[in-house]
Backbone as JSON Lines, residues from 0, in Angstrom:
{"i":0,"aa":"X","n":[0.81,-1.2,0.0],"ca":[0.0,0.0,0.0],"c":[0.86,1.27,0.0]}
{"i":1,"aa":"X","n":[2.0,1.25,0.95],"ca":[2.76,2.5,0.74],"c":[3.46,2.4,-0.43]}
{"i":2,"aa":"X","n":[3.74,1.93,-1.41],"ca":[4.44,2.0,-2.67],"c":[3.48,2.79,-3.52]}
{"i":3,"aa":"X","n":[1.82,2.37,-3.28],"ca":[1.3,2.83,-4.05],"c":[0.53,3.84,-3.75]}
{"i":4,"aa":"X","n":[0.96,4.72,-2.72],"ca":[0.64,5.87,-1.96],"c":[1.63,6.84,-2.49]}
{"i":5,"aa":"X","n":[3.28,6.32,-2.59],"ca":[4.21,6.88,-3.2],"c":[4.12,7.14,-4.64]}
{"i":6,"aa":"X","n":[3.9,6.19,-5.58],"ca":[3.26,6.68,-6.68],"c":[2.71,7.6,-7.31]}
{"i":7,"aa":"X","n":[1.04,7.65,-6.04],"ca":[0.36,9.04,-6.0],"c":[1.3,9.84,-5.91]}
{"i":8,"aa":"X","n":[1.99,10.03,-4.73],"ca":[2.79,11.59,-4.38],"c":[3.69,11.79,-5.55]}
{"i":9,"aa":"X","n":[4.16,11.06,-6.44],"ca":[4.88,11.52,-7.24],"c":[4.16,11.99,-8.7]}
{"i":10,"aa":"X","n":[2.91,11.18,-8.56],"ca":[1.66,11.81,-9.76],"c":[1.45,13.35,-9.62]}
{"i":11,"aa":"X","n":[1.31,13.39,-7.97],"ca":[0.9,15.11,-8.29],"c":[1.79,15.88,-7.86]}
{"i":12,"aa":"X","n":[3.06,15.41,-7.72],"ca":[4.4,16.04,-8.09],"c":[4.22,16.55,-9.35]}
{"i":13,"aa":"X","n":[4.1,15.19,-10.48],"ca":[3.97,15.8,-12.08],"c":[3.16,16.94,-12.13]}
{"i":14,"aa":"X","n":[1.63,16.59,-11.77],"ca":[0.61,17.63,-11.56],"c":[1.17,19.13,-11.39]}
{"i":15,"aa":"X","n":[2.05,19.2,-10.08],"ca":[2.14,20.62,-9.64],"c":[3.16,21.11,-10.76]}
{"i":16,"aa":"X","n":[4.09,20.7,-11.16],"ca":[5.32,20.69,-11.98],"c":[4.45,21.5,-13.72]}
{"i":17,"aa":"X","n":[3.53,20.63,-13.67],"ca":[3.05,21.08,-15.44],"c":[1.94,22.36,-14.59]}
{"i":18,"aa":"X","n":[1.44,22.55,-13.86],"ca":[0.87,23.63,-13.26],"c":[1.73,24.68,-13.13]}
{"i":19,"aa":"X","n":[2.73,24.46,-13.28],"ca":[3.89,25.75,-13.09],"c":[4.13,26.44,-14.54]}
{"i":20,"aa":"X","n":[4.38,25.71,-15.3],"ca":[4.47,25.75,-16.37],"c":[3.06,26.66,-17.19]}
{"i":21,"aa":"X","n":[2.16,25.78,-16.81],"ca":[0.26,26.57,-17.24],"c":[0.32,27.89,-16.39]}
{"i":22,"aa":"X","n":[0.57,28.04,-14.81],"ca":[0.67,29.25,-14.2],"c":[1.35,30.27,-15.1]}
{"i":23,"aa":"X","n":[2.54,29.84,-15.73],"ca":[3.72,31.08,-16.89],"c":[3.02,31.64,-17.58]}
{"i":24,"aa":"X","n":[1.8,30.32,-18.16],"ca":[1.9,30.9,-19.36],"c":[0.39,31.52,-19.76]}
{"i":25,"aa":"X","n":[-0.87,31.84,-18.59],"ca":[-1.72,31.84,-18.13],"c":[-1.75,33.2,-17.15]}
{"i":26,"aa":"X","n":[-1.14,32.69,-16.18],"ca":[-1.34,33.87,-14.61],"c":[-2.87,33.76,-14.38]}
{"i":27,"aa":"X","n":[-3.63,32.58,-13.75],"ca":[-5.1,32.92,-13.28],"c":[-4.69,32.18,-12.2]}
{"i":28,"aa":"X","n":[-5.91,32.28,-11.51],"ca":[-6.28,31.33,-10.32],"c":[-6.12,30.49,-9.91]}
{"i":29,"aa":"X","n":[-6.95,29.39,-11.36],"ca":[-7.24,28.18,-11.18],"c":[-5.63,27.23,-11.67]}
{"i":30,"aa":"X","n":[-4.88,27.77,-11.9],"ca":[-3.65,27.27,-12.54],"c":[-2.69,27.28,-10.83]}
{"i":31,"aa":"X","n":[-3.03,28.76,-10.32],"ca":[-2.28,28.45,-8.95],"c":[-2.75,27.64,-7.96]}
{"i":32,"aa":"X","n":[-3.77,27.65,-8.13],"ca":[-4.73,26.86,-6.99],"c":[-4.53,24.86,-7.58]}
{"i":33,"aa":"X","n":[-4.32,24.52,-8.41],"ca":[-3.78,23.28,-8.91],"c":[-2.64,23.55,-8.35]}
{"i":34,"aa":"X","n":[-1.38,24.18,-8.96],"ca":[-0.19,24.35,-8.79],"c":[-0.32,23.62,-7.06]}
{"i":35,"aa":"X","n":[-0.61,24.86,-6.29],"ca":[-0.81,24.57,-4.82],"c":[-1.71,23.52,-4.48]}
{"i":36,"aa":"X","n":[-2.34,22.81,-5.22],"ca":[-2.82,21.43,-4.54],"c":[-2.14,20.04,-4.87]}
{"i":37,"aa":"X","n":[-1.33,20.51,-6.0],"ca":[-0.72,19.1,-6.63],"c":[0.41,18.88,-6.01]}
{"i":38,"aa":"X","n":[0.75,20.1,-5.18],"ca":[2.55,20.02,-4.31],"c":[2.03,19.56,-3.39]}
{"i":39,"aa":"X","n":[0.96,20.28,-2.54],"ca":[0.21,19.6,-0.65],"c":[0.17,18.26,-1.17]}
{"i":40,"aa":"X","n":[-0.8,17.82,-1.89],"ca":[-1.2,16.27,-2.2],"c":[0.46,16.03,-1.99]}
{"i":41,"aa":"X","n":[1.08,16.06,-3.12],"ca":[2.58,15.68,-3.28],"c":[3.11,15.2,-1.78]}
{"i":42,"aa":"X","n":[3.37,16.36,-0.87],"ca":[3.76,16.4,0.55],"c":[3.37,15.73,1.24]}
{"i":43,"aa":"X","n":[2.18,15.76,1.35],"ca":[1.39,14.36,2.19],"c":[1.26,13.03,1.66]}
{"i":44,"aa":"X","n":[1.05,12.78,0.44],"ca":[1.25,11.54,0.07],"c":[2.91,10.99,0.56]}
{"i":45,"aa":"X","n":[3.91,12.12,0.19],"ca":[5.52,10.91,0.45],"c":[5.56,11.08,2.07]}
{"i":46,"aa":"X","n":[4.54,11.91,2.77],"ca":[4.56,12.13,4.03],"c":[4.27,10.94,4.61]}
{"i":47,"aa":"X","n":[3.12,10.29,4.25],"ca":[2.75,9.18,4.38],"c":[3.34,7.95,4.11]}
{"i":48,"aa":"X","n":[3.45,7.9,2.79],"ca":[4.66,6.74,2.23],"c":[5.79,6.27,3.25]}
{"i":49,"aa":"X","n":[6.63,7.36,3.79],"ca":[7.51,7.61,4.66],"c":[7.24,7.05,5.59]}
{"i":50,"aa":"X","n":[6.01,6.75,5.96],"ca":[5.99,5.65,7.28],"c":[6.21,4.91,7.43]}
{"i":51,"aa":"X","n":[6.2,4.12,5.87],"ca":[6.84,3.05,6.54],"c":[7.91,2.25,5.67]}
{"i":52,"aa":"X","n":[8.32,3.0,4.52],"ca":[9.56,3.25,3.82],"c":[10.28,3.81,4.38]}
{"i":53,"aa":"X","n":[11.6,3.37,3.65],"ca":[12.76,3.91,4.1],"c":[12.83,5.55,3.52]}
{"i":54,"aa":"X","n":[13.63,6.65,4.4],"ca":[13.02,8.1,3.44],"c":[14.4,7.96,2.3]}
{"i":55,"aa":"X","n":[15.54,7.63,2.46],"ca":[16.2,7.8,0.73],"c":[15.31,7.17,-0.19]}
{"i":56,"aa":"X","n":[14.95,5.97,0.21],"ca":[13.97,4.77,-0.99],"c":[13.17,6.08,-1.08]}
{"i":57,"aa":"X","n":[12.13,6.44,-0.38],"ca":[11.11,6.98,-0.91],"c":[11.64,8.49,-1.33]}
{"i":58,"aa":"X","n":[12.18,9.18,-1.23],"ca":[12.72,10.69,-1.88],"c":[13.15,10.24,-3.4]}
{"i":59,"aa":"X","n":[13.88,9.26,-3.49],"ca":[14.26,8.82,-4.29],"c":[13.43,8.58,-5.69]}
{"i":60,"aa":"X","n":[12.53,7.84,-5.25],"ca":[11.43,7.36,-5.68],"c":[10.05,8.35,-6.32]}
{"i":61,"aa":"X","n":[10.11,9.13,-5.58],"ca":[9.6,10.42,-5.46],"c":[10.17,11.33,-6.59]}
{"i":62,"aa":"X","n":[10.98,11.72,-6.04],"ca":[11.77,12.29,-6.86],"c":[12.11,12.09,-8.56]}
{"i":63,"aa":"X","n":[12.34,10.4,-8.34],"ca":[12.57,9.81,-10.29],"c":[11.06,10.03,-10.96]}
{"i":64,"aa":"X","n":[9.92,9.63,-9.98],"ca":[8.35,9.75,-10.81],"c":[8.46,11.08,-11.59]}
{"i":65,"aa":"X","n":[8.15,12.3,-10.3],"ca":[8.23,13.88,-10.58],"c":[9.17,13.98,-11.51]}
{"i":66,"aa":"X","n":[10.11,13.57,-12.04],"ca":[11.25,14.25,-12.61],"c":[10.96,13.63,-14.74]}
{"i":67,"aa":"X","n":[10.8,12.42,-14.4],"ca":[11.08,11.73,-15.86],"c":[9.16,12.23,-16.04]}
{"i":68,"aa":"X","n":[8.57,12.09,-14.96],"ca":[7.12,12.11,-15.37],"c":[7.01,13.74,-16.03]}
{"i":69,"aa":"X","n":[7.32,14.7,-15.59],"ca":[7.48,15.95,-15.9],"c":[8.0,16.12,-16.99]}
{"i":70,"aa":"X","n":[9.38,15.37,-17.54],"ca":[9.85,15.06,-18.63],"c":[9.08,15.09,-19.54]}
{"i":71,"aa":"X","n":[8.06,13.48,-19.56],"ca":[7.68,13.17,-20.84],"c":[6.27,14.24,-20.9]}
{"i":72,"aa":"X","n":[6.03,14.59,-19.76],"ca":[4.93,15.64,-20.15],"c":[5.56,16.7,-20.84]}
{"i":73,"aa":"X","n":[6.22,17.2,-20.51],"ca":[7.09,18.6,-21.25],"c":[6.9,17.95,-22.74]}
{"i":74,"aa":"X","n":[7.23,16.82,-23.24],"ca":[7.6,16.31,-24.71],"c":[5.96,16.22,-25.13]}
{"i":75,"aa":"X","n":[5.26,15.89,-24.22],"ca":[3.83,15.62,-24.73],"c":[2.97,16.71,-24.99]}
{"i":76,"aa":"X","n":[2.99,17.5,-24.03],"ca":[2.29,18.72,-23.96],"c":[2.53,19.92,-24.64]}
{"i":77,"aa":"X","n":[4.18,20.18,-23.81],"ca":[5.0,21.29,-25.15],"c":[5.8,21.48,-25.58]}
{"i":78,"aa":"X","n":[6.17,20.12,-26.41],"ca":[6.71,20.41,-27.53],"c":[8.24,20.48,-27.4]}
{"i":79,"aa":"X","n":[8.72,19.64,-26.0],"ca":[10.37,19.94,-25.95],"c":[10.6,18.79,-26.64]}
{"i":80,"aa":"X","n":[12.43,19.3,-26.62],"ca":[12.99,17.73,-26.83],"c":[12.48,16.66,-27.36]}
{"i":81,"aa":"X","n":[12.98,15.75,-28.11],"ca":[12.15,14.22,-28.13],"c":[13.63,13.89,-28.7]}
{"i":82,"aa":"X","n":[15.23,13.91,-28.27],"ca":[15.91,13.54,-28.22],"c":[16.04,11.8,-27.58]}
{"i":83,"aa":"X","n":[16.97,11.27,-28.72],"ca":[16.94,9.75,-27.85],"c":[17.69,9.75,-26.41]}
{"i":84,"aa":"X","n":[18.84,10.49,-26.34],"ca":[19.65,10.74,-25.11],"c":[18.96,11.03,-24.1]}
{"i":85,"aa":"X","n":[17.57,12.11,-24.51],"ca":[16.93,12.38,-23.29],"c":[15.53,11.23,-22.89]}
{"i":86,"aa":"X","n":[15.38,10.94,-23.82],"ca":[14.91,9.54,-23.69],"c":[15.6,8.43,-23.14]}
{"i":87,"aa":"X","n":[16.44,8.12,-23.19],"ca":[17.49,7.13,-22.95],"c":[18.11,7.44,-21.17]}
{"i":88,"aa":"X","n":[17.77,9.09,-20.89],"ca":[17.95,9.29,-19.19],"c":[16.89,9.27,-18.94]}
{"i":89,"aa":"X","n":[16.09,9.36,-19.08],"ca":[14.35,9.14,-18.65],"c":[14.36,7.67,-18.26]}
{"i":90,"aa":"X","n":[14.43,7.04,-19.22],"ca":[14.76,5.32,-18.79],"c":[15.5,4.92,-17.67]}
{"i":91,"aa":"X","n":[16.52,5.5,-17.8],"ca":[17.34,5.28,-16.62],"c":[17.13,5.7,-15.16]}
{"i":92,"aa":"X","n":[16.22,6.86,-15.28],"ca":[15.65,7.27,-13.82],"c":[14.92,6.22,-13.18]}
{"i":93,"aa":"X","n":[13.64,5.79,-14.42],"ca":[12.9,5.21,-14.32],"c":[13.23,3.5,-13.79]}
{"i":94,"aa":"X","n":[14.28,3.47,-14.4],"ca":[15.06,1.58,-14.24],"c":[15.57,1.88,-12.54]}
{"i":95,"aa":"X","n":[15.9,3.32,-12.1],"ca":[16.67,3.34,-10.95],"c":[15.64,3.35,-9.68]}
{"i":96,"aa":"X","n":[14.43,3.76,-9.95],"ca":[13.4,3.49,-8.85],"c":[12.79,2.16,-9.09]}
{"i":97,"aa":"X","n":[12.77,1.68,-10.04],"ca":[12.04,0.1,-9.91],"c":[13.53,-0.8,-9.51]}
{"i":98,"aa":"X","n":[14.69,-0.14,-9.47],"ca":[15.26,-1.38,-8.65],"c":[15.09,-0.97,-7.33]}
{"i":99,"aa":"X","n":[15.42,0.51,-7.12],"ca":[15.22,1.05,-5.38],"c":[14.07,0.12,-4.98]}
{"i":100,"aa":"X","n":[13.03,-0.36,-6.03],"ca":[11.75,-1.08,-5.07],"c":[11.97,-2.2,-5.02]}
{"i":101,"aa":"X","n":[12.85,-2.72,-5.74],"ca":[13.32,-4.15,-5.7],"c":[13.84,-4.57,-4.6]}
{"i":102,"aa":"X","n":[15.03,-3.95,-4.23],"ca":[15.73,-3.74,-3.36],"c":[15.46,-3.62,-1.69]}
{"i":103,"aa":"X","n":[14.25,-2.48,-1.93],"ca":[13.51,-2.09,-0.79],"c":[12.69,-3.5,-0.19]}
């Protein structure tokens, strides 16, 4: 259950992350008010996770979702990169938290 509590927190990691991005390019409300709910969710979900994970495993973990997940949104949404190299570190984030869970 906490793996997949961690998950969440790193979903609306992505969430707050592409909300930052919509906040730039926007400036309303409803873009900050996501922004600011997708980080709290974020916080409390690895808050939780953390109970009963280890906290490098889970920062970690946390951290690779938010990061490659933000990634491929950036490529999906707008229009960055679609380099294989940056593809090819995306993978590798991604290979480095499914062993952290292996491991864990």
């Amino acid at each position: 259950m906490e793996w997949a509590v961690l998950i969440l927190a790193g979903l609306c990691e992505m969430l707050g992350v592409v909300m930052i991005s919509k906040y730039h390019q926007e400036k309303n409300w409803q873009s900050l008010v996501l922004l600011s709910a997708g980080f709290g969710a974020s916080f409390l979900f690895l808050s939780l996770a953390m109970e009963s994970l280890p906290m490098g495993t889970a920062y970690a973990v946390w951290t690779g979702i938010g990061a490659s997940g933000a990634a491929i949104l950036g490529m999906v949404l707008y229009g960055e990169s679609r380099d294989w190299l940056r593809i090819l570190f995306i993978v590798v984030i991604l290979a480095a938290a499914v062993g952290l869970k292996i491991v864990s």
